[in-house]
N, CA, C and O atoms as a GROMACS GRO file, in nm:
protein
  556
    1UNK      N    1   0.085  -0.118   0.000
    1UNK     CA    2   0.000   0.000   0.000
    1UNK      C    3   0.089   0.123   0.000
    1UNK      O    4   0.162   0.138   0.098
    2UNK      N    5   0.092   0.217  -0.102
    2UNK     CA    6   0.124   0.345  -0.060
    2UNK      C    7   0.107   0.445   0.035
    2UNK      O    8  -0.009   0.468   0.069
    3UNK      N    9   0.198   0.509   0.087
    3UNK     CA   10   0.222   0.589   0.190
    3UNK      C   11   0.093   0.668   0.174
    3UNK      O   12   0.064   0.674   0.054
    4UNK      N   13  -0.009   0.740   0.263
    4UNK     CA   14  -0.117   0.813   0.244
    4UNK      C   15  -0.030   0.977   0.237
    4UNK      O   16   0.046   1.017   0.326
    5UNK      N   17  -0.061   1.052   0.114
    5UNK     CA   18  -0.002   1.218   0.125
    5UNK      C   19  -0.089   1.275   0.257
    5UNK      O   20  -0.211   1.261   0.243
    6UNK      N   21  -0.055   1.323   0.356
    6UNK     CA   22  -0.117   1.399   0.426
    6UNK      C   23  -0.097   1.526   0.453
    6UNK      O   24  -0.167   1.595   0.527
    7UNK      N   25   0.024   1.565   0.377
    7UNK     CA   26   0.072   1.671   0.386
    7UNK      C   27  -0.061   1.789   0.294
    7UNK      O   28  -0.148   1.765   0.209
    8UNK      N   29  -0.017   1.922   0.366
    8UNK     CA   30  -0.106   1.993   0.359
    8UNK      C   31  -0.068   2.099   0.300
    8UNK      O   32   0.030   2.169   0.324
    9UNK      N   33  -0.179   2.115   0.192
    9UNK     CA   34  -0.112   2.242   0.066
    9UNK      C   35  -0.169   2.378   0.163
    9UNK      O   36  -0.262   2.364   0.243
   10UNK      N   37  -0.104   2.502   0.145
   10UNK     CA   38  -0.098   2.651   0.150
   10UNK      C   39  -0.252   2.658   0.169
   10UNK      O   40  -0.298   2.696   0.277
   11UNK      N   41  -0.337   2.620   0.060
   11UNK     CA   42  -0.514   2.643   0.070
   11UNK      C   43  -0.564   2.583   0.186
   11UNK      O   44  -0.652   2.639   0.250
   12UNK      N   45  -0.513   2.468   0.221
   12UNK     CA   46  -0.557   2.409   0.352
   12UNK      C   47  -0.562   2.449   0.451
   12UNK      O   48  -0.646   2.416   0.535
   13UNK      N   49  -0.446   2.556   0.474
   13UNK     CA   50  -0.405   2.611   0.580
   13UNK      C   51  -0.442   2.749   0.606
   13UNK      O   52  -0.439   2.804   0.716
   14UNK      N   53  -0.478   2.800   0.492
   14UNK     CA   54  -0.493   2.930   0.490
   14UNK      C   55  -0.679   2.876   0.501
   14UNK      O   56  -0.712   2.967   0.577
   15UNK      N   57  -0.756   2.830   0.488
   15UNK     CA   58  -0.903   2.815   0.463
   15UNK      C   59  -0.950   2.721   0.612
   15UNK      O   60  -1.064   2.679   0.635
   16UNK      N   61  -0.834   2.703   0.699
   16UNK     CA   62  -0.849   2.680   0.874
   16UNK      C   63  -0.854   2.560   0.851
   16UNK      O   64  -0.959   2.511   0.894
   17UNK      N   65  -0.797   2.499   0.809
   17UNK     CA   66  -0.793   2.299   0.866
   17UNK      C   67  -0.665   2.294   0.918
   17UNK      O   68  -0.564   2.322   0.853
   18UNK      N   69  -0.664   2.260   1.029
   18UNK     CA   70  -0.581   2.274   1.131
   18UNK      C   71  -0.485   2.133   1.101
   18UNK      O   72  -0.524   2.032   1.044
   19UNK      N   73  -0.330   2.160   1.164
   19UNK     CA   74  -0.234   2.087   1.118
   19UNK      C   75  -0.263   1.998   1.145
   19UNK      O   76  -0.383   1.981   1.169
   20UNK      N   77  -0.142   1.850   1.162
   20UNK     CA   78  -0.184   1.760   1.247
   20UNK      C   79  -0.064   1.776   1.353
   20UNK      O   80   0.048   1.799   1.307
   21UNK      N   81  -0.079   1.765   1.483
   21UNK     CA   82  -0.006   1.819   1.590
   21UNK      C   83   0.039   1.655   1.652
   21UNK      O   84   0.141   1.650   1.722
   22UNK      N   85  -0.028   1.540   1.629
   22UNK     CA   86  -0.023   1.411   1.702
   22UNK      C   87   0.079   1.331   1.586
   22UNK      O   88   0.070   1.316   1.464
   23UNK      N   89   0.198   1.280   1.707
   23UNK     CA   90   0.285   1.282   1.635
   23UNK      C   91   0.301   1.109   1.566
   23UNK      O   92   0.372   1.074   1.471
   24UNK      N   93   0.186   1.002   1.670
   24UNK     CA   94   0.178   0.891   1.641
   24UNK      C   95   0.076   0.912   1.485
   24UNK      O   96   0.111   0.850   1.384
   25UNK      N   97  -0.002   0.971   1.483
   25UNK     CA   98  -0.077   1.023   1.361
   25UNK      C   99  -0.006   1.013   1.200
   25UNK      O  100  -0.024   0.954   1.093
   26UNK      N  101   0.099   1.124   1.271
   26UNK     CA  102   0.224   1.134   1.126
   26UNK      C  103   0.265   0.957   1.118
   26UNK      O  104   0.252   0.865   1.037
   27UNK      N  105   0.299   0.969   1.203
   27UNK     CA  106   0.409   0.841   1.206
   27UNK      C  107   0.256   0.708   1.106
   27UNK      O  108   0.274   0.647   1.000
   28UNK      N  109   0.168   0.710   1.166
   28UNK     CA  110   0.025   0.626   1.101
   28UNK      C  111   0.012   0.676   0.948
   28UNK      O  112  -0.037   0.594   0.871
   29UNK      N  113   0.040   0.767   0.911
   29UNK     CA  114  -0.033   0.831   0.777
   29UNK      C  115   0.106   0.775   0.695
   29UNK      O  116   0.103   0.701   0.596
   30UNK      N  117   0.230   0.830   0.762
   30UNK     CA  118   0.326   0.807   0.640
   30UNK      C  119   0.361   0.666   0.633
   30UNK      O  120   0.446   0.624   0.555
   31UNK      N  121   0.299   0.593   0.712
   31UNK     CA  122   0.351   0.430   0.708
   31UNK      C  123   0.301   0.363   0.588
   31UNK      O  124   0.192   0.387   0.535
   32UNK      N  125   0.391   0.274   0.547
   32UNK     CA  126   0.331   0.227   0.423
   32UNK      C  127   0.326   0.056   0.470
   32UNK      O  128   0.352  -0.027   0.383
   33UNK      N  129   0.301   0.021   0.579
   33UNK     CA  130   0.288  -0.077   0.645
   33UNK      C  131   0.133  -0.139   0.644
   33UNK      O  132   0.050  -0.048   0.646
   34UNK      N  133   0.089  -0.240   0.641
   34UNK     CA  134  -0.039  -0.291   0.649
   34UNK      C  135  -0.093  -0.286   0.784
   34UNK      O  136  -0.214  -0.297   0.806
   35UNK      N  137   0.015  -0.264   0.893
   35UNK     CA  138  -0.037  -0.314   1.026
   35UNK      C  139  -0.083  -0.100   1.065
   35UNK      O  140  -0.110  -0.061   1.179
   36UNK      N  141  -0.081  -0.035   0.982
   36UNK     CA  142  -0.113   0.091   1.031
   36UNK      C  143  -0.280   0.132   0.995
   36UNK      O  144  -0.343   0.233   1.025
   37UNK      N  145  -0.326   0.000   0.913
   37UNK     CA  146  -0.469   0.011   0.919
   37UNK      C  147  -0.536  -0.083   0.972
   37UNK      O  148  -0.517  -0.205   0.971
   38UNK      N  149  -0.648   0.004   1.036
   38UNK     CA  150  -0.722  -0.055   1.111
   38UNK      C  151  -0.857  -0.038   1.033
   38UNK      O  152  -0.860   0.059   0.957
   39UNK      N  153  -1.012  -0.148   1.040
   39UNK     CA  154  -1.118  -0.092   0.992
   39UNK      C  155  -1.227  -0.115   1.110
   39UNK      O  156  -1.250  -0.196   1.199
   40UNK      N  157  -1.290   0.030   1.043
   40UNK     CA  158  -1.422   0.056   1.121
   40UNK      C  159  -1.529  -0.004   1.045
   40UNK      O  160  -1.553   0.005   0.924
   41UNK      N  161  -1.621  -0.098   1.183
   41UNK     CA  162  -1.728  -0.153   1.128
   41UNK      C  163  -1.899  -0.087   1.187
   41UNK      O  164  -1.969  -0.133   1.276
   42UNK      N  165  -1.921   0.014   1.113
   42UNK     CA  166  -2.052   0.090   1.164
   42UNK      C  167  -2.196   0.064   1.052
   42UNK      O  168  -2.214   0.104   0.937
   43UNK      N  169  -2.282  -0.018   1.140
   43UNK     CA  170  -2.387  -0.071   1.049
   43UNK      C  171  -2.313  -0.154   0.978
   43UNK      O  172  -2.213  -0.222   0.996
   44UNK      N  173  -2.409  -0.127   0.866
   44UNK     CA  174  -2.350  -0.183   0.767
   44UNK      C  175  -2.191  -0.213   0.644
   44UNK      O  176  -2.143  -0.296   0.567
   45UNK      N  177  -2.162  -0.036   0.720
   45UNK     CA  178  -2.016   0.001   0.638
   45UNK      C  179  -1.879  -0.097   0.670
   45UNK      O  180  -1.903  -0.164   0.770
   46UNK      N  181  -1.807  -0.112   0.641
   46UNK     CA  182  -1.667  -0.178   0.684
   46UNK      C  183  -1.544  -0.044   0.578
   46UNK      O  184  -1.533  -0.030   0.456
   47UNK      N  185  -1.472   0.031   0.697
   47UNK     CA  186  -1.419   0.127   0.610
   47UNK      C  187  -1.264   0.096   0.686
   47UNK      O  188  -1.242   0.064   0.803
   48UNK      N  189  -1.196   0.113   0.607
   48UNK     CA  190  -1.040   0.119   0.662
   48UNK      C  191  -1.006   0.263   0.684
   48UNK      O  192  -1.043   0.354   0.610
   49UNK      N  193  -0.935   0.275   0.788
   49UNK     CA  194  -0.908   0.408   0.805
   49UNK      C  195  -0.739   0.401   0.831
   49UNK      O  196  -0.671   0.300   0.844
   50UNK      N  197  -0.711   0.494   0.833
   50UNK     CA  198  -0.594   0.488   0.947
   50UNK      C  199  -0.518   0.636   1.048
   50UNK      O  200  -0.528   0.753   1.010
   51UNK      N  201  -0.458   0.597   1.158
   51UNK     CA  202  -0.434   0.714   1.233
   51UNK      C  203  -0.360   0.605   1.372
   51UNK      O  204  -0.325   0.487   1.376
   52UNK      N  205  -0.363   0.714   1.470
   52UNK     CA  206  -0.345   0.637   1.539
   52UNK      C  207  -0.421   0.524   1.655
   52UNK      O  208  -0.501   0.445   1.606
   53UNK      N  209  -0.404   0.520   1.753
   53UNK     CA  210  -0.511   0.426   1.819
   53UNK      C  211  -0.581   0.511   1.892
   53UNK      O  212  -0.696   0.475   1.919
   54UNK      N  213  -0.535   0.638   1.943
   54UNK     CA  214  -0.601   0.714   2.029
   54UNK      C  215  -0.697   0.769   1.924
   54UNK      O  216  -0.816   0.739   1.916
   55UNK      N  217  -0.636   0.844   1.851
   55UNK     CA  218  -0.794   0.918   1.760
   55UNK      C  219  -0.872   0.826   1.657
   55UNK      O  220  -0.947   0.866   1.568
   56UNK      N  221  -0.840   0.704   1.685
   56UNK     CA  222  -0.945   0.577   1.590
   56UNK      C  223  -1.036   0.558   1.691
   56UNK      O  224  -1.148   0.514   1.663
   57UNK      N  225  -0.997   0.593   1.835
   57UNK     CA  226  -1.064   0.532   1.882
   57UNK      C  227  -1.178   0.649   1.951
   57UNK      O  228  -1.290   0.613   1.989
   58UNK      N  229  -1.129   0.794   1.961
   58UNK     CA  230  -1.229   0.890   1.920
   58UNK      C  231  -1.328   0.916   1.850
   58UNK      O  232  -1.428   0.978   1.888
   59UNK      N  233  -1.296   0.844   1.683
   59UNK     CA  234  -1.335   0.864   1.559
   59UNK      C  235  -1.444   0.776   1.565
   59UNK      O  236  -1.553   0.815   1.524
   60UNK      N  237  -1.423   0.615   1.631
   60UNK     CA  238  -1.510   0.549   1.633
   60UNK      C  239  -1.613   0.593   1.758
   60UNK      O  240  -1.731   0.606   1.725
   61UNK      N  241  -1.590   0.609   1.854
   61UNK     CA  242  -1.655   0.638   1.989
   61UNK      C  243  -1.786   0.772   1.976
   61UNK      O  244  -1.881   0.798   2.050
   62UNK      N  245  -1.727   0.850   1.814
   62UNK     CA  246  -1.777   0.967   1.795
   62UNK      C  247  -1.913   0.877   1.703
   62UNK      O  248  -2.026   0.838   1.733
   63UNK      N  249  -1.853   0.874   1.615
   63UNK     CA  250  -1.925   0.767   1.480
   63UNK      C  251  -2.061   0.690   1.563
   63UNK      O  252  -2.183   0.690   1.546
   64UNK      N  253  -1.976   0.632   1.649
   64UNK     CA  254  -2.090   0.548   1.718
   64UNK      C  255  -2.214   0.574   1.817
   64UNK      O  256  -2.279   0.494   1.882
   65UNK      N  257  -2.226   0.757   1.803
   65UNK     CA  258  -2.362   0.796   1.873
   65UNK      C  259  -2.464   0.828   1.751
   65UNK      O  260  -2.553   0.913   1.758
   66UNK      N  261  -2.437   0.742   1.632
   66UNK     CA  262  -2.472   0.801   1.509
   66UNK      C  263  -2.552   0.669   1.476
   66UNK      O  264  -2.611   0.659   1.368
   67UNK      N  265  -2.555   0.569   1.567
   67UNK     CA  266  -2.599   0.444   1.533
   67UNK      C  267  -2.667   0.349   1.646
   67UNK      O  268  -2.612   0.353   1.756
   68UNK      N  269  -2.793   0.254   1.628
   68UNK     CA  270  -2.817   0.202   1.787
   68UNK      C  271  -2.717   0.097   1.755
   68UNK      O  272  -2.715   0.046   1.867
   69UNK      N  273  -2.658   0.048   1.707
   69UNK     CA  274  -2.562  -0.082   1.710
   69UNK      C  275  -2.447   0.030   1.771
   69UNK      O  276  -2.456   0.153   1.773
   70UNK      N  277  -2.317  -0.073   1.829
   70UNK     CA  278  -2.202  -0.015   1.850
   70UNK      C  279  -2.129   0.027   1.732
   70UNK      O  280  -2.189   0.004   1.626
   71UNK      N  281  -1.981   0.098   1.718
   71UNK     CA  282  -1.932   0.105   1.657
   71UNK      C  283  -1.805   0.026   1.682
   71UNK      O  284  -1.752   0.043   1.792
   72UNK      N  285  -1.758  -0.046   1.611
   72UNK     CA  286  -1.582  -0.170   1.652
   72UNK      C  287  -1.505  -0.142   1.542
   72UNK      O  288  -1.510  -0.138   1.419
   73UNK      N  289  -1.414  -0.122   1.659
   73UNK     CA  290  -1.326  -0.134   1.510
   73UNK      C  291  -1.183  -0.231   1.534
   73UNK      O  292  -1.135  -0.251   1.645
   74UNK      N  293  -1.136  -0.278   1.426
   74UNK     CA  294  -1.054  -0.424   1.412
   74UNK      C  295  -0.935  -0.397   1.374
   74UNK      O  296  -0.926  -0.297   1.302
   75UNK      N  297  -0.813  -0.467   1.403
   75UNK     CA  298  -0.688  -0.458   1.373
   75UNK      C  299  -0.633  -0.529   1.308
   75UNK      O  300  -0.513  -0.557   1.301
   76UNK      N  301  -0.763  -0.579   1.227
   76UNK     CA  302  -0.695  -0.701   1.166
   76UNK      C  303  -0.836  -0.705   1.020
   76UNK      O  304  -0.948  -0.664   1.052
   77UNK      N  305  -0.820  -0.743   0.906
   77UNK     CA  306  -0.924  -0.721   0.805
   77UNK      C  307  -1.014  -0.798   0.846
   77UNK      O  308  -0.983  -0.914   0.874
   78UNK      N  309  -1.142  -0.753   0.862
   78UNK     CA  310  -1.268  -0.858   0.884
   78UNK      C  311  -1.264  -0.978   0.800
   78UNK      O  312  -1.196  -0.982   0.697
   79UNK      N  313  -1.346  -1.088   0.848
   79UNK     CA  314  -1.354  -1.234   0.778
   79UNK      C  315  -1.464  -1.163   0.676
   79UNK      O  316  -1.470  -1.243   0.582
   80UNK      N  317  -1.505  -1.114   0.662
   80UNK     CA  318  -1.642  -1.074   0.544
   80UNK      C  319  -1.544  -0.990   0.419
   80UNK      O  320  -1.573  -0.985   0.299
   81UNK      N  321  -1.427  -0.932   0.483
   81UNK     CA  322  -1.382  -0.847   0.364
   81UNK      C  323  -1.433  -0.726   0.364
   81UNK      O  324  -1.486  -0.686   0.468
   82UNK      N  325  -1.428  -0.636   0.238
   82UNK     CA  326  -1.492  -0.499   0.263
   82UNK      C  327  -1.568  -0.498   0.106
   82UNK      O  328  -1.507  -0.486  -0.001
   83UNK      N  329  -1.700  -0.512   0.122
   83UNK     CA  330  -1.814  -0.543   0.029
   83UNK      C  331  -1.828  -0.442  -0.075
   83UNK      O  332  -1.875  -0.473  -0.185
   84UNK      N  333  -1.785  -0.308  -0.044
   84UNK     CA  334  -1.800  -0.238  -0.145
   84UNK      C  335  -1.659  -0.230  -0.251
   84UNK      O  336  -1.555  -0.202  -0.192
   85UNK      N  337  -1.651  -0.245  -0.354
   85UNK     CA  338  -1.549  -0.237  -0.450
   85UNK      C  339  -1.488  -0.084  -0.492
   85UNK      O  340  -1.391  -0.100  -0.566
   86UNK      N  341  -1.506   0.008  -0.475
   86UNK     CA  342  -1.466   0.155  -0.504
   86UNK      C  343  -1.358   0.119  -0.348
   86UNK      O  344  -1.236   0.103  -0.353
   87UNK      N  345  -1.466   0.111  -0.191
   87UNK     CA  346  -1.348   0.136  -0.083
   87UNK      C  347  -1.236  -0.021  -0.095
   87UNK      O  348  -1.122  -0.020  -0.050
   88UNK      N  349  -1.283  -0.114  -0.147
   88UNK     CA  350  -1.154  -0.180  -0.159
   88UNK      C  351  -1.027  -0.146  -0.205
   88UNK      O  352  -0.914  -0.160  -0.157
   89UNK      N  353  -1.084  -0.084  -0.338
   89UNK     CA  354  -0.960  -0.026  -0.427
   89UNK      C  355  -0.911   0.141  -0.396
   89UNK      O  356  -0.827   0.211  -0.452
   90UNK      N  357  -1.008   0.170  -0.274
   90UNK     CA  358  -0.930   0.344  -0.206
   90UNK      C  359  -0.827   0.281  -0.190
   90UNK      O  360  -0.777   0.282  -0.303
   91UNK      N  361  -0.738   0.208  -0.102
   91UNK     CA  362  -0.640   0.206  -0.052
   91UNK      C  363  -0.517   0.245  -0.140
   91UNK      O  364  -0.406   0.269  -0.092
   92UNK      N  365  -0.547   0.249  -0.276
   92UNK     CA  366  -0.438   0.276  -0.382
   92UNK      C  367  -0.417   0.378  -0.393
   92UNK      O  368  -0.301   0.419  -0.394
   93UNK      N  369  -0.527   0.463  -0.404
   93UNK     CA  370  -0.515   0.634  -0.420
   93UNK      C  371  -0.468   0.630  -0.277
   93UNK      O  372  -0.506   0.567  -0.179
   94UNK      N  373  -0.343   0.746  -0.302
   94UNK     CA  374  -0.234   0.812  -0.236
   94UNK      C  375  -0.318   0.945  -0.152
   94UNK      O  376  -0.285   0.980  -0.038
   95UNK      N  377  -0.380   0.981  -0.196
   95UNK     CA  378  -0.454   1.118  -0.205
   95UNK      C  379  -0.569   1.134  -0.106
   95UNK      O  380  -0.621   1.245  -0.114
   96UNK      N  381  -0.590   1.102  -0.071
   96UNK     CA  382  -0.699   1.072   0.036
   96UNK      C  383  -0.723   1.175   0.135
   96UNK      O  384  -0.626   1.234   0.183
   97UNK      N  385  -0.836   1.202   0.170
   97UNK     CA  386  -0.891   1.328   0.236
   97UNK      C  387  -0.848   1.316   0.390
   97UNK      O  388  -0.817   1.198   0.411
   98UNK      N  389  -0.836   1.389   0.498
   98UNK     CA  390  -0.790   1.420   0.600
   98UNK      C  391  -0.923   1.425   0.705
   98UNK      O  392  -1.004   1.504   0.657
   99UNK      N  393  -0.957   1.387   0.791
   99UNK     CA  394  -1.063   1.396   0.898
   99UNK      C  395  -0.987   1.442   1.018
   99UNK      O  396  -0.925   1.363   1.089
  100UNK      N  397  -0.991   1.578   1.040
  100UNK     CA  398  -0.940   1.648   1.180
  100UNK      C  399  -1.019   1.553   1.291
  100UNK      O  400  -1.140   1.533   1.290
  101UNK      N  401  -0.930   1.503   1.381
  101UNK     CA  402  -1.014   1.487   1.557
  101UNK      C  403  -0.875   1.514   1.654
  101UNK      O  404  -0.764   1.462   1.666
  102UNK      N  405  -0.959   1.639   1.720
  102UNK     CA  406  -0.874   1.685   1.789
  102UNK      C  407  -0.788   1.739   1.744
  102UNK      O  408  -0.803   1.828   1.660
  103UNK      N  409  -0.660   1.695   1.794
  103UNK     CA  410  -0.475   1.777   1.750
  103UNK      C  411  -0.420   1.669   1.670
  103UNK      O  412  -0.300   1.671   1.642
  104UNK      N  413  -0.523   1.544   1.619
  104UNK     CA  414  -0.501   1.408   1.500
  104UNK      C  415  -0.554   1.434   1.404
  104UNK      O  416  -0.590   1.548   1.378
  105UNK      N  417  -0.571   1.335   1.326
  105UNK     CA  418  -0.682   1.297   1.205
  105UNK      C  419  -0.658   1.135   1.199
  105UNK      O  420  -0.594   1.047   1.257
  106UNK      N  421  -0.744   1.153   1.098
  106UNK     CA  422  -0.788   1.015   1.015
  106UNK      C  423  -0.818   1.051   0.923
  106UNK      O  424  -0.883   1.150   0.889
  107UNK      N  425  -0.746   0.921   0.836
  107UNK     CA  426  -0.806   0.894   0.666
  107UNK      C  427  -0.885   0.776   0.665
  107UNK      O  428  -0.854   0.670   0.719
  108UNK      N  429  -0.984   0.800   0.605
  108UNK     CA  430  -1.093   0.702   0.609
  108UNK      C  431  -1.057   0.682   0.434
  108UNK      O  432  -1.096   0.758   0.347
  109UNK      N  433  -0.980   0.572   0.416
  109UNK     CA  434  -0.959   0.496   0.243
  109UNK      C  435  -1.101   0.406   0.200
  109UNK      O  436  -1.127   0.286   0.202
  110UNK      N  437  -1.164   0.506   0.168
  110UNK     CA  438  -1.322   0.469   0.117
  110UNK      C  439  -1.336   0.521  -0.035
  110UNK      O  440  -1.261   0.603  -0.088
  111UNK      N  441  -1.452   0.452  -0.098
  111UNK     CA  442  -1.486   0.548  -0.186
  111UNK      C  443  -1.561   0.675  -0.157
  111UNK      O  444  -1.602   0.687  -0.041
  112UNK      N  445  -1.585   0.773  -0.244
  112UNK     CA  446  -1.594   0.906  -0.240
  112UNK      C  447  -1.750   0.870  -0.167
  112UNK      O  448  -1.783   0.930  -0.065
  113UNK      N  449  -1.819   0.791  -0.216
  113UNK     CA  450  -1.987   0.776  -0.123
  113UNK      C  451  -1.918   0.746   0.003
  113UNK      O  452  -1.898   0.850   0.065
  114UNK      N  453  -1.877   0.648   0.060
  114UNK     CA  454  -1.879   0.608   0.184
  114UNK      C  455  -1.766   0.685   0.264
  114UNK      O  456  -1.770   0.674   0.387
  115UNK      N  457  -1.655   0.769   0.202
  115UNK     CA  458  -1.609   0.883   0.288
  115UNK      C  459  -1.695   1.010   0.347
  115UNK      O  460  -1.686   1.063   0.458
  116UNK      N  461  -1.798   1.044   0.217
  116UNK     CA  462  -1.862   1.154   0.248
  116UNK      C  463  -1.974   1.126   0.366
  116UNK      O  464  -1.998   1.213   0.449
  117UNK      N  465  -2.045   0.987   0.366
  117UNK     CA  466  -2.109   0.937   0.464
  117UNK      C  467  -2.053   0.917   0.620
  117UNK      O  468  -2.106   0.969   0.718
  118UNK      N  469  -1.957   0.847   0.623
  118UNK     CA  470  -1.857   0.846   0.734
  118UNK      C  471  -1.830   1.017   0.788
  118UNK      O  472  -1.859   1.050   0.903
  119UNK      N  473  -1.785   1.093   0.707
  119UNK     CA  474  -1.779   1.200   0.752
  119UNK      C  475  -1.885   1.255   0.824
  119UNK      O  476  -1.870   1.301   0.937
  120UNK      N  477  -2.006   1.253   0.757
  120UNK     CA  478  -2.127   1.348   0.803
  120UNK      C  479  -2.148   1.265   0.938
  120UNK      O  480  -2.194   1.336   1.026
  121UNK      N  481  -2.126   1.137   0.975
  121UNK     CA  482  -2.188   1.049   1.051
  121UNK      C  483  -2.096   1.140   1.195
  121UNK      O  484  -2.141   1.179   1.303
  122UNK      N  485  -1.968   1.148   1.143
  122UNK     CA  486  -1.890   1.149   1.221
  122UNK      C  487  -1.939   1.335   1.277
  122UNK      O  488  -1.959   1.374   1.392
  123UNK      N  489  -1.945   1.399   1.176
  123UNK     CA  490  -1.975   1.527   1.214
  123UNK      C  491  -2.133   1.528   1.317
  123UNK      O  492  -2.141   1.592   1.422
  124UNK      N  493  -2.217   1.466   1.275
  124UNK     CA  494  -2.371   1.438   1.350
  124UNK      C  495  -2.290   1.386   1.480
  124UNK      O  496  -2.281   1.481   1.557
  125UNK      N  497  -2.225   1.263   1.535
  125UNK     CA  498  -2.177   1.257   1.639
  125UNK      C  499  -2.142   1.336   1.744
  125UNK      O  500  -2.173   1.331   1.863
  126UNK      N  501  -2.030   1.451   1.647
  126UNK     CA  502  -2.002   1.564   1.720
  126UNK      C  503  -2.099   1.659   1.786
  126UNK      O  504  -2.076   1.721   1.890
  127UNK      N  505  -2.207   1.664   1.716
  127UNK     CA  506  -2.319   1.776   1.725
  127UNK      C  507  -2.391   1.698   1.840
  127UNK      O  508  -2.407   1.764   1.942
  128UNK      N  509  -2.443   1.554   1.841
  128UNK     CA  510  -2.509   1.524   1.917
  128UNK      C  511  -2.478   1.461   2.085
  128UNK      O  512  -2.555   1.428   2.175
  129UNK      N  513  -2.279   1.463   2.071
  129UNK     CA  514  -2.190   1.475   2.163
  129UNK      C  515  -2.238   1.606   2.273
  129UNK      O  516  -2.289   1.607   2.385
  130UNK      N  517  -2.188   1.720   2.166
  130UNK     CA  518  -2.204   1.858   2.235
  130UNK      C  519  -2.369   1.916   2.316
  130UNK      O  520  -2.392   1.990   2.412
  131UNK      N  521  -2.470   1.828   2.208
  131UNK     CA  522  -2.582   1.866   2.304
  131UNK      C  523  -2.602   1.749   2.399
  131UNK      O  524  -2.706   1.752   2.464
  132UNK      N  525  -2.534   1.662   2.414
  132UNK     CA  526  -2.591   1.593   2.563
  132UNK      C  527  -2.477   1.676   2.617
  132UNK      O  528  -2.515   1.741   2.715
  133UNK      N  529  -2.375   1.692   2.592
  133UNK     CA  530  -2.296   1.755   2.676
  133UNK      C  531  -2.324   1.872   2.765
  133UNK      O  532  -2.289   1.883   2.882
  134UNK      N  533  -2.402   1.968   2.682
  134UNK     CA  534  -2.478   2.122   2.676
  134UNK      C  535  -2.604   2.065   2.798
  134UNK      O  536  -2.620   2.120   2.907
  135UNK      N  537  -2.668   1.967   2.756
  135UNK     CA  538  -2.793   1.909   2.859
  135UNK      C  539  -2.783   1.892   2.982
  135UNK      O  540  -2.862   1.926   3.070
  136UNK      N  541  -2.641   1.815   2.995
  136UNK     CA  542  -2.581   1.803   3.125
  136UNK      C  543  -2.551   1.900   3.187
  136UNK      O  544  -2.617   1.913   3.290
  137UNK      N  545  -2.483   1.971   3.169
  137UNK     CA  546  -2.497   2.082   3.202
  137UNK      C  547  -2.563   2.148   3.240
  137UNK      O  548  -2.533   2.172   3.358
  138UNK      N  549  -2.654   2.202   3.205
  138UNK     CA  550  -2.706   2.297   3.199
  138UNK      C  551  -2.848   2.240   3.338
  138UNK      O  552  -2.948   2.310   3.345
  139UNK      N  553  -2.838   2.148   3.407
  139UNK     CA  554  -2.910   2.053   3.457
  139UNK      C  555  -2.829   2.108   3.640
  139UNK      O  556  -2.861   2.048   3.743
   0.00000   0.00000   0.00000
């Protein structure tokens, strides 16, 4: 598998997507090792991502208020495989989009449907994080 580019062009930076500051992160993105992906299994999806263990395990923990099943994720390729054929063959493209969590990220090596899904799932998490959070509170 090719190294994932994570490096970040001038527009990125200038339009506020924040660096990546986590240094096991770098060390996860530029690996061109098999053992630096891990996949997330939410519903129905099976997506490989990679990062490190702390913000996979954010990413999933986030993901997973987005669903009544849990969210798991594996260190090893599921016995089912990964059913969709576009995210099988992400792992080739080099190019792959960046998911800020926290002072990390994650690349979710999906196709362009099931990144953009994962994302929103992951963003709804956040939102529905902050209002139980806000609830509690405010209690």
């Amino acid at each position: 598998m090719p190294p994932v580019d994570f490096r970040q062009s001038q527009s990125d930076i200038d339009s506020g997507h924040p660096a990546i500051h986590c240094n096991e992160c770098q060390s996860a993105l530029q690996s061109d090792s098999q053992q630096a992906v891990s996949f997330l299994l939410l519903d129905q999806l099976t997506i490989p991502i990679v990062s490190c263990d702390d913000h996979l395990e954010r990413f999933a923990s986030v993901c997973g208020l987005t669903t009544e099943d849990t969210a798991t994720l594996l260190d090893h390729r599921p016995a089912g495989g990964i059913c969709c054929p576009g995210c099988r063959l992400a792992r080739y493209n080099a190019a792959q989009p960046m998911v800020p969590v926290e002072e990390g990220a994650i690349v979710a090596m999906a196709c362009p449907t099931h990144q953009t899904e994962i994302v929103q799932r992951f963003h709804t998490g956040l939102e529905t994080q902050h209002h139980l959070s806000s609830d509690v509170s405010s209690l």
